[in-house]
N, C-alpha and C positions, 0 to 999 in steps of 0.2 A: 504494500500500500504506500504509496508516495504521500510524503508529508508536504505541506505547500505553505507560503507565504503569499503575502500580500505587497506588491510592488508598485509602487504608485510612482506617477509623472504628473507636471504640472500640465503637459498635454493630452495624456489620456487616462480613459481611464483606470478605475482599478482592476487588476487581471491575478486570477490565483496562477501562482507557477513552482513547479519540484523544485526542493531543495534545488535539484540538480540541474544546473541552467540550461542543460544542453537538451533537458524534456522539457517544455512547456506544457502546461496543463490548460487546457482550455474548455471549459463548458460553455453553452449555450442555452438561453430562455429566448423562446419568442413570446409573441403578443398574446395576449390573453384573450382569447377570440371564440373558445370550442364552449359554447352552451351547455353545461349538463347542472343539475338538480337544481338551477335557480340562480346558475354565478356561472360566471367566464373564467375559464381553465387556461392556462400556458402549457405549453413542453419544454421540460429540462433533457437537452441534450449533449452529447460526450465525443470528443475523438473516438477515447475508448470506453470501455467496459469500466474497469476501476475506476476514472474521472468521473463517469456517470456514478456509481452505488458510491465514490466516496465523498460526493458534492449534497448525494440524495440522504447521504446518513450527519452528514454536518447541517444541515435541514431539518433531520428529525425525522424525515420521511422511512417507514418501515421498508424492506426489500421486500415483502408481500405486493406492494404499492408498483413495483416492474412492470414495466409494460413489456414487454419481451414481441412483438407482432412484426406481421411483413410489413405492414407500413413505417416500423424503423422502432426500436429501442429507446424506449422513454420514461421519463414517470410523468404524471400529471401533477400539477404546481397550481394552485389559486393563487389569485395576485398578491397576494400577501407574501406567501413561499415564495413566489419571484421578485419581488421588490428584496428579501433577506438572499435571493441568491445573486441578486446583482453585486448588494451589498459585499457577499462572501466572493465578489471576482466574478461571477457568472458574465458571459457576453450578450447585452441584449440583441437582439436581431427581431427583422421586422419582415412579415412577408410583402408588405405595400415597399419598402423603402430599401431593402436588400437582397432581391429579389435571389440572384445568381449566388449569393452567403446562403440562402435559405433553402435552395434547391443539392446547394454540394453538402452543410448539416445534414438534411435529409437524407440523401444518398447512401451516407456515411453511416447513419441509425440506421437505414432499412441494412446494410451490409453487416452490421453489428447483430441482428436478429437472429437468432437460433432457427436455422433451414426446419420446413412444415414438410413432411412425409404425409403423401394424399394419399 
């Protein structure tokens, strides 16, 4: 499990990254946009696997909470959880405003998904 800090610039902004500078850690939240029980939902997503469950457990969120699916490797985040993941370094990303950042994230979770045996 990679331990990480918090690295801040007076130009951007805050980014979690490995001790080890030569790994970057980079998670991503999009916009809170997906309807379910009454409130708008975000996706916390990951380079990799550990990035993703060690961003989702520094949140609080249980591993039950995995979305594990073809449509890409995520947990689901109300805007609260994404305003504290931003905070904790998380990358916002926007599908109106980052269109081609949003499409290669995506990619990247769907390829992270555990293959479905039909």
């Amino acid at each position: 499990m990679w331990k990480t800090r918090c690295i801040r610039s007076t130009r951007e902004p805050c980014h979690a990254v490995s001790i080890n500078p030569a790994r970057p850690m980079t998670v991503y939240v999009d916009d809170a946009v997906t309807l379910w029980r009454g409130q708008r939902w975000a996706h916390l997503m990951a380079d990799t696997l550990d990035e993703l469950h060690a961003m989702a457990a520094r949140l609080g969120i249980p591993r039950r909470a995995f979305q594990d699916k073809p449509s890409g490797a995520h947990y689901d985040v109300t805007p609260e959880l994404r305003e504290l993941a931003l905070k904790l370094g998380a990358t916002a990303i926007s599908r109106h405003a980052d269109r081609e950042q949003v499409r290669t994230v995506i990619r990247n979770a769907r390829a992270q998904a555990s293959p479905r045996t039909r």
